[in-house]
KEGU-712474 format. One record per residue: x, y, z of N, C-alpha, C in turn; residue in one letter. Coordinates in Angstrom, 2 decimals, decimal comma, always signed. Layout:
<rs>
R        nu        nv        nw       cau       cav       caw        cu        cv        cw   res
R         X         Y         Z         X         Y         Z         X         Y         Z     a
...
</rs>
This chain:
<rs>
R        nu        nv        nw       cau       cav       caw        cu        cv        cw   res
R    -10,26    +44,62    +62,21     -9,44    +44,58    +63,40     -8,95    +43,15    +63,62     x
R     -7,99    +42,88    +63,98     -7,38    +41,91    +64,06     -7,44    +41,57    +65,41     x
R     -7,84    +40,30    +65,74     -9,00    +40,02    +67,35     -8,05    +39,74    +68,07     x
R     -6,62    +39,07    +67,24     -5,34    +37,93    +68,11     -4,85    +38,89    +68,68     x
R     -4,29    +39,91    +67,75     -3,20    +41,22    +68,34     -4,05    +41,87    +69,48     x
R     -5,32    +42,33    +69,39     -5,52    +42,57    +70,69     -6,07    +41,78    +71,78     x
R     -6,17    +40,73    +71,41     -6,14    +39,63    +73,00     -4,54    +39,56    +73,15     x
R     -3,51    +39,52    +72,21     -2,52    +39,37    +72,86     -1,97    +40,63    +73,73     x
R     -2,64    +42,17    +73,29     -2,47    +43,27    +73,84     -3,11    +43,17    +75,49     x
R     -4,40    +43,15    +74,92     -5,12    +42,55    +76,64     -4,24    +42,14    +77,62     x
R     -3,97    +40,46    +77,11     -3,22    +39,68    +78,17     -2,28    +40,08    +78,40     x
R     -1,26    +41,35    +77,62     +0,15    +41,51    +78,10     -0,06    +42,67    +79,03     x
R     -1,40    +43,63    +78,91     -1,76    +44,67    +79,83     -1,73    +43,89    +81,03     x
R     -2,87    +42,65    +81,12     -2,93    +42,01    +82,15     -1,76    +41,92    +83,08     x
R     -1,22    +40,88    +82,41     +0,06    +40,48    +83,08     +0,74    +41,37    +84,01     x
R     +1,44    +42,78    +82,75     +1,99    +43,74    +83,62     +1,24    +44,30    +84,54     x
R     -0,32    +44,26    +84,88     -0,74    +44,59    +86,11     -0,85    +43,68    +86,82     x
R     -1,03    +42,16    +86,70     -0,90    +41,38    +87,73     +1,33    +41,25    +88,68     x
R     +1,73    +41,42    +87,72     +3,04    +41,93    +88,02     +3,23    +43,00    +89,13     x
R     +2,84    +44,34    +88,68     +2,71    +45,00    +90,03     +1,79    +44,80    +91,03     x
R     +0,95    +44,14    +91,27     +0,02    +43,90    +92,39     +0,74    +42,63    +92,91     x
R     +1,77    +42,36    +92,54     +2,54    +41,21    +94,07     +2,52    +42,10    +95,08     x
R     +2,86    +43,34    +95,16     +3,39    +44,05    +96,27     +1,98    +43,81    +97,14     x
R     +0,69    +44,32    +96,88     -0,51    +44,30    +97,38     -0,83    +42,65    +97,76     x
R     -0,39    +41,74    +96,94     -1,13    +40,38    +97,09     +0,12    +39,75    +98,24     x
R     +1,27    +40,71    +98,21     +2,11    +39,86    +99,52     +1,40    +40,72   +100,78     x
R     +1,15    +41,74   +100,62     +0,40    +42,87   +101,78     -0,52    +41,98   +102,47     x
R     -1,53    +41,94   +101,32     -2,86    +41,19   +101,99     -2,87    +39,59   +102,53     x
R     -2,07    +38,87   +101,82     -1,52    +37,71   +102,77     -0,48    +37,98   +103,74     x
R     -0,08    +38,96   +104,06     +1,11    +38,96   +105,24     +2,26    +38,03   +104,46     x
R     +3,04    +37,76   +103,40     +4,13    +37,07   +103,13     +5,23    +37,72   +103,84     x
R     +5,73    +38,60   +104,32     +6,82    +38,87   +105,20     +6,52    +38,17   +106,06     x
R     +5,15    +38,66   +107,43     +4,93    +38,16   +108,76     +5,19    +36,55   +108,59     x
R     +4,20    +35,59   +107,55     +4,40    +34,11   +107,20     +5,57    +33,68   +107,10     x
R     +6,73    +34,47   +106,32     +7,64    +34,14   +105,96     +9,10    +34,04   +106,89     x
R     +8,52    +34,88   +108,14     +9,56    +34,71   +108,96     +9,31    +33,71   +109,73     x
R     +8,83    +33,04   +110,06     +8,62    +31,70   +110,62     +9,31    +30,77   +110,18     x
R     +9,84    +31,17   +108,68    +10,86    +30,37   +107,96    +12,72    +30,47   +108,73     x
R    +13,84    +29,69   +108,04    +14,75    +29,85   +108,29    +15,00    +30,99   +107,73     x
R    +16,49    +31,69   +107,96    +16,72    +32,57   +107,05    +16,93    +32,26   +105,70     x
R    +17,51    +31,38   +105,53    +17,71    +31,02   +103,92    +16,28    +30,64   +103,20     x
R    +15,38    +30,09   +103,99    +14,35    +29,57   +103,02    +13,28    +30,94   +103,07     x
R    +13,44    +31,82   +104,11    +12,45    +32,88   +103,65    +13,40    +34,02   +102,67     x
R    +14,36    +33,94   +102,29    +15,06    +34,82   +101,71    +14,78    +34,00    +99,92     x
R    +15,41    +32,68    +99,83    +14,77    +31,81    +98,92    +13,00    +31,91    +98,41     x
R    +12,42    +32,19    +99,01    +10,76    +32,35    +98,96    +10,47    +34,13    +98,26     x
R    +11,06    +35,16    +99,41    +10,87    +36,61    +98,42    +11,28    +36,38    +97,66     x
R    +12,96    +36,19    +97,03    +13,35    +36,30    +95,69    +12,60    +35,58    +94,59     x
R    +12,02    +34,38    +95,25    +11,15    +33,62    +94,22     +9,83    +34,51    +93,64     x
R     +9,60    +35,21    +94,76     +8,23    +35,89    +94,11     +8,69    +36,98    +93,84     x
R     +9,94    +37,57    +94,13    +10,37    +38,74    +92,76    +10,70    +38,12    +91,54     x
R    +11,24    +37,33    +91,11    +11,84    +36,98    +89,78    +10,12    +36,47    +89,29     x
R     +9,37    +35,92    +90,24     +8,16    +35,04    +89,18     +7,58    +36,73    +89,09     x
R     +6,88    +37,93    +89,92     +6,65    +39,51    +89,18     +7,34    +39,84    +87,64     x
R     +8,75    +39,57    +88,14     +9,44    +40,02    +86,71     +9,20    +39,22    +85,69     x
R     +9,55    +37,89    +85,84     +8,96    +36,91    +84,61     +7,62    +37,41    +84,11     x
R     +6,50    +37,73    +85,04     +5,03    +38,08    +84,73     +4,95    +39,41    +84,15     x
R     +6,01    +40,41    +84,05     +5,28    +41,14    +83,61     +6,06    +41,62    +82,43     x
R     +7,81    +40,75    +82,17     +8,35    +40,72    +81,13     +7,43    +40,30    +79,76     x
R     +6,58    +38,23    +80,39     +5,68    +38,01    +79,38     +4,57    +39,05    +79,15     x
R     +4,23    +40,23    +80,18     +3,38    +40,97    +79,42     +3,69    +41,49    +78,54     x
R     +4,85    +42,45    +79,01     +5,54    +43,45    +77,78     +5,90    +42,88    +76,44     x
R     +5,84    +41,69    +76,67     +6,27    +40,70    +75,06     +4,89    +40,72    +74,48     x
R     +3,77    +40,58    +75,25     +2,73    +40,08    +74,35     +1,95    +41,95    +74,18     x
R     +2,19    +42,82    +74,78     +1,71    +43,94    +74,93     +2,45    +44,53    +73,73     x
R     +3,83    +44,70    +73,70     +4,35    +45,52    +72,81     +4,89    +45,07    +71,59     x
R     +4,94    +43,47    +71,32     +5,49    +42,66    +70,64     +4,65    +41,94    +69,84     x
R     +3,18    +42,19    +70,24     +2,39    +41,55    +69,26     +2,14    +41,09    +68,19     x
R     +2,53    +41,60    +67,42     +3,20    +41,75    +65,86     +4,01    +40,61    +65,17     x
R     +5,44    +40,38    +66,88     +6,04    +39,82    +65,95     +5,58    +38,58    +66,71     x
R     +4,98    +38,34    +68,11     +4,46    +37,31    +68,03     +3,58    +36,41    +66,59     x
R     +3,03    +36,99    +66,36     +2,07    +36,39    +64,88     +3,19    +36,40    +64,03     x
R     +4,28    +36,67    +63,90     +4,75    +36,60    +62,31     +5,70    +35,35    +61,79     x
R     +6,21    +34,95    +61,12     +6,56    +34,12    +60,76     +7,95    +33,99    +61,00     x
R     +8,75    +34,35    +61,67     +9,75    +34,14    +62,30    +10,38    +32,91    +62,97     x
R    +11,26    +32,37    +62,98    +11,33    +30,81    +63,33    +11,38    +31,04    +64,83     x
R    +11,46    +32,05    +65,73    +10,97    +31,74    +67,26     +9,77    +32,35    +67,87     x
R     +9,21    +32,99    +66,85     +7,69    +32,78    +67,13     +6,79    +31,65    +67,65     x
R     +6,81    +30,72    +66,77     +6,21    +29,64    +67,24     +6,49    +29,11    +68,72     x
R     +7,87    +28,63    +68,46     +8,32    +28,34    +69,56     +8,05    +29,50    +71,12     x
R     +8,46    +30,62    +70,95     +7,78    +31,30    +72,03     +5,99    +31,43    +72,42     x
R     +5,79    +31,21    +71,41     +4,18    +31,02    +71,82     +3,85    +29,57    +72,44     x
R     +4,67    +28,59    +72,09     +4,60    +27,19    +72,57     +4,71    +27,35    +73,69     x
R     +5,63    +27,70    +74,30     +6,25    +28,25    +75,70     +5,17    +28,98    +76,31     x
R     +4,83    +29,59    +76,00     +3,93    +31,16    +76,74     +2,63    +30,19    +76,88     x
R     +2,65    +29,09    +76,04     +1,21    +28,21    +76,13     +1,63    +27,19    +76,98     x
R     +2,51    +26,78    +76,93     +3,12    +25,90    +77,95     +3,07    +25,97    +79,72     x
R     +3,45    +27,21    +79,56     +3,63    +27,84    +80,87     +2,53    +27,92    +81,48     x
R     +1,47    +28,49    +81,16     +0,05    +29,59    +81,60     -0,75    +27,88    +81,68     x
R     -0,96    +26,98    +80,89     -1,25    +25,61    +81,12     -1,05    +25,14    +82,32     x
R     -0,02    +24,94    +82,40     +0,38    +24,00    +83,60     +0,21    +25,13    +85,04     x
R     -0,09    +26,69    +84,60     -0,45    +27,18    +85,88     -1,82    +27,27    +86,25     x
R     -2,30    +26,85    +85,07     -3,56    +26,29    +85,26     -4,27    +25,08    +85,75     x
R     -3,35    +24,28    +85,31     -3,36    +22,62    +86,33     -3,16    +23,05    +87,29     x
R     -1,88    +23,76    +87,74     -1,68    +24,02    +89,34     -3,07    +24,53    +90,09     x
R     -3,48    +25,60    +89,57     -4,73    +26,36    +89,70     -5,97    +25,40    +89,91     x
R     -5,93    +24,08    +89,26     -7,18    +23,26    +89,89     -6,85    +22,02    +90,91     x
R     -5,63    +21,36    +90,10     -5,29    +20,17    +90,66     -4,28    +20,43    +92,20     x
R     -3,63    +21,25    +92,01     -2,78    +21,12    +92,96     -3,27    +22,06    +94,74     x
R     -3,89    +23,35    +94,74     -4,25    +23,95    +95,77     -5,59    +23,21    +96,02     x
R     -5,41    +23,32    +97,31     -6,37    +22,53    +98,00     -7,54    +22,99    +98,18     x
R     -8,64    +22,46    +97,47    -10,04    +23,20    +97,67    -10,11    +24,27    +98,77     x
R     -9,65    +23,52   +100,16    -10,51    +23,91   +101,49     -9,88    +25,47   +101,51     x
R     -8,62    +25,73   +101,06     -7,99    +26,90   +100,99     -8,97    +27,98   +100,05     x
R    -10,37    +28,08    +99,70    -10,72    +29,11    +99,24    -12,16    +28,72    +99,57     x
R    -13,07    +27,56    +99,33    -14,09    +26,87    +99,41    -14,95    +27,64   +100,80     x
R    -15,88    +28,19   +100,57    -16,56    +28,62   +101,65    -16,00    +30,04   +102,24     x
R    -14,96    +30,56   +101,45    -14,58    +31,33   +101,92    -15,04    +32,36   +100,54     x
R    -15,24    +33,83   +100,86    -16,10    +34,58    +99,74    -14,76    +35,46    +98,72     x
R    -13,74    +36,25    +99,55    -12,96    +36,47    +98,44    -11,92    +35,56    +98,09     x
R    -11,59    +34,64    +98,45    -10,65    +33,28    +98,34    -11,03    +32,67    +96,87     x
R    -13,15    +32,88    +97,48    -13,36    +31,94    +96,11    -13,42    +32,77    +94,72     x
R    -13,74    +34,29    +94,91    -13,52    +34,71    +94,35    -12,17    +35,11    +93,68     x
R    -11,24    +35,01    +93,95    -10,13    +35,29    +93,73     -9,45    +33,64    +92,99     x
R    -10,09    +32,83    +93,76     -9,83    +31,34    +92,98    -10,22    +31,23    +91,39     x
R    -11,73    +31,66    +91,32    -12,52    +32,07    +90,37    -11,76    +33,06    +89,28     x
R    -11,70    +34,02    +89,76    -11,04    +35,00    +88,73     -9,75    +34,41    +87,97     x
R     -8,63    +33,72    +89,16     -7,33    +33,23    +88,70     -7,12    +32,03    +87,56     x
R     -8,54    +31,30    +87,88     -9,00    +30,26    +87,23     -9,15    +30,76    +85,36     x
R     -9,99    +31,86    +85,57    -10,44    +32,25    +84,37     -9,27    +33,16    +83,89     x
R     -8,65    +33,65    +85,10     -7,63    +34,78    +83,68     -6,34    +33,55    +83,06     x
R     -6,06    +32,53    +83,93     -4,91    +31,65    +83,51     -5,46    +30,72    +82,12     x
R     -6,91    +30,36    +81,96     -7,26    +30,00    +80,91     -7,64    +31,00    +79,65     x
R     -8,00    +32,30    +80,11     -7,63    +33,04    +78,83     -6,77    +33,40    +78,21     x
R     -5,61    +33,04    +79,18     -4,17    +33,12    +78,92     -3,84    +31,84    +78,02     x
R     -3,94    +30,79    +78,26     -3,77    +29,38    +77,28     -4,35    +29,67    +76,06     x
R     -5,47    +30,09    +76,08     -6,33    +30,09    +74,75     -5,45    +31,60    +74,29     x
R     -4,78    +32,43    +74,57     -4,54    +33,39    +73,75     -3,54    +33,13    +73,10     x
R     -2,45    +32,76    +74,07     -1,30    +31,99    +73,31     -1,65    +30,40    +73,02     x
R     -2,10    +29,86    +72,93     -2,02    +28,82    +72,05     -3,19    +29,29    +70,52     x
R     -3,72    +30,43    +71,00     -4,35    +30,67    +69,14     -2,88    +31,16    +68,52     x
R     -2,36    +32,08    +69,16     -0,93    +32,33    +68,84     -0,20    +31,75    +68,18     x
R     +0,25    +30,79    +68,68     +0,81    +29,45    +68,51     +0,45    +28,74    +67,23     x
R     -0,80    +28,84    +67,43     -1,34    +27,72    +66,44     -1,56    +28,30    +64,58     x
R     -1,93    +29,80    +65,08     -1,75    +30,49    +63,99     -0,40    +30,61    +63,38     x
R     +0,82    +31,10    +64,15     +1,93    +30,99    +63,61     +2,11    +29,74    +63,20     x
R     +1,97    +28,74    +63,20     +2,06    +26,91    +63,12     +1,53    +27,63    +61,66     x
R     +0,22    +27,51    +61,62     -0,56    +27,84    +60,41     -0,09    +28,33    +59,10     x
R     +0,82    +29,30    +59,53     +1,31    +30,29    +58,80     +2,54    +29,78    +58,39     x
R     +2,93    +29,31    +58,82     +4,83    +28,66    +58,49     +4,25    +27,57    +57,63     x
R     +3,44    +26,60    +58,18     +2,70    +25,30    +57,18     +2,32    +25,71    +56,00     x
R     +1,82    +27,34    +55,85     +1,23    +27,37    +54,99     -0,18    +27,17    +54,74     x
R     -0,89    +26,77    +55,41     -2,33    +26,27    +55,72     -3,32    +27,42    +55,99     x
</rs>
């Protein structure tokens, strides 16, 4: 069995379910009620942002879910899309430590849990696509 294709299957299942659960994760934070406190343009600017980032999330699933294949293969934008897909999930992982503010989950039980979980699925996400990555690298090198 080939371990990459199905972590990359995993994470693209993932994805497309973290994709549909915006609807639930804007529910349970109130993002409408929050959001009208905004102007009109900047709360209209804010939903569309978290529809297009759903679709982005669950497009990269369907790539790594149904596309697995050609992710690994030797194709000259393989690499490069796995660079990207490692690129991305990285730096939402910096965001994920460096940038939200402890006190926003710290002491709090599903906050931290939910900190916790986001923590760990965004780094299994780096490590899936960057084995990705690194294998296709591998494979084009020749190595």
């Amino acid at each position: 069995m080939n371990y990459l294709l199905l972590n990359l299957r995993v994470a693209g299942g993932l994805l497309i379910a973290l994709a549909f659960a915006h609807e639930p994760i804007a529910r349970r934070f109130d993002w409408r009620g929050e959001s009208a406190r905004l102007s009109p343009f900047n709360r209209q600017v804010l939903l569309v942002h978290a529809f297009f980032i759903a679709l982005t999330v669950g497009l990269m699933g369907a790539l790594a879910l149904f596309w697995a294949e050609e992710l690994t293969s030797r194709t000259p934008l393989a690499g490069p899309l796995c660079a990207g897909l490692t690129v991305f999930w990285a730096a939402r992982l910096l965001i994920q430590l460096f940038v939200y503010d402890a006190a926003l989950w710290r002491g709090k039980r599903f906050e931290t849990a939910a900190h916790i979980a986001f923590t760990t699925f965004w780094l299994y996400l780096v490590i899936v696509f960057a084995w990705c990555w690194s294998r296709q690298h591998l494979q084009v090198s020749g190595l």
